[in-house]
N, C-alpha and C positions, 0 to 999 in steps of 0.2 A: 847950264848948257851940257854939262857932263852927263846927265840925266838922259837927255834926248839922245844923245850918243848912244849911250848905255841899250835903250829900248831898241832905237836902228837894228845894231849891232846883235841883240837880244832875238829881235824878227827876224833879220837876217840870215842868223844860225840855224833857227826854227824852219824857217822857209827850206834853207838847205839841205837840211835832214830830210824834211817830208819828200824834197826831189829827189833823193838819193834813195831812200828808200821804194820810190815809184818807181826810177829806173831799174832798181834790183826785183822789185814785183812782178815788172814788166819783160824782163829779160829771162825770167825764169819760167813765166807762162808761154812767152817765147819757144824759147829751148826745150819742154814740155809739147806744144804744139808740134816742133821739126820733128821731133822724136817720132811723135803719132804718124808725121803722115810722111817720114821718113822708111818708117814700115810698110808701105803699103806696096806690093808688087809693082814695079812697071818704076815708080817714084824713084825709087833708091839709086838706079845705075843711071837713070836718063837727066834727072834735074841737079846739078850741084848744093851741096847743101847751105853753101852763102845764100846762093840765090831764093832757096826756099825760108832760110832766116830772111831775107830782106822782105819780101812780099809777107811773109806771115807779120813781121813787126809793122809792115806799112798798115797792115788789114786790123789787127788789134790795135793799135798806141791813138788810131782816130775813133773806134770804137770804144774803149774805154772812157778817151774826152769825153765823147757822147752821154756816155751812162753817168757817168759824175757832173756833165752836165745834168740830165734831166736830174739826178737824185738829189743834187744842191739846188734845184730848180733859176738854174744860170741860163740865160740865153746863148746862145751858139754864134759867137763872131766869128767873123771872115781870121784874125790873128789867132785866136784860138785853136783853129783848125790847119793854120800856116804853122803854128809852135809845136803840133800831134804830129807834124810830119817831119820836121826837126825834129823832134825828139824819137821818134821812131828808125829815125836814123843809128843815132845814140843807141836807143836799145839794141840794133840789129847789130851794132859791132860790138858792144858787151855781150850778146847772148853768142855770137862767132867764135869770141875769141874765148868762151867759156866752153865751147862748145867743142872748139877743136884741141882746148886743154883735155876735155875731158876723154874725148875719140884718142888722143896721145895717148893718156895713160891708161885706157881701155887695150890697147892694144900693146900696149908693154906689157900687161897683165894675162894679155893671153899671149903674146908670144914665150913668157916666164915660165907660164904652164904646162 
């Protein structure tokens, strides 16, 4: 019985890892993404940058399912696509609150200067 425990427990971990590491993939192509179109004239004063994290993660995190759909050649279910937008949640407030760590000490750095 210890055994089967053992293996659970075993996947479990495994499983965790690869989501932590997806959330971190995804949070960073995220914050990459704000960055880009953060630059772009007109964007910067007018849209907040939450707002643009949320809609970029909504737009990537069901796009990515997609691609690793076709690439593991998985069919596309209805919870599949409900868990991309949960989770896209997730990334947009990792990539937020990385984001406006980073805008802090950006700007500590040039007030220093």
């Amino acid at each position: 019985m210890e055994l089967i425990n053992s293996v659970n427990i075993d996947t479990l971990y495994a499983l965790a890892s690869k989501l932590i590491v997806l959330v971190g993939v995804m949070a960073f192509l995220v914050s990459v993404v704000t960055q880009v179109l953060k630059q772009i004239p007109g964007l910067e004063k007018r849209v907040p940058t939450q707002i643009t994290v949320i809609v970029t993660s909504m737009i990537l995190c069901p796009a990515a399912m997609a691609a690793m759909a076709v690439y593991y050649s998985v069919p596309i279910d209805w919870f599949m696509v409900f868990a991309s937008f949960i989770a896209s949640f997730i990334v947009s407030l990792v990539s937020m609150d990385g984001w406006e760590r980073v805008a802090e000490l950006w700007n500590r750095m040039i007030k220093k200067s």
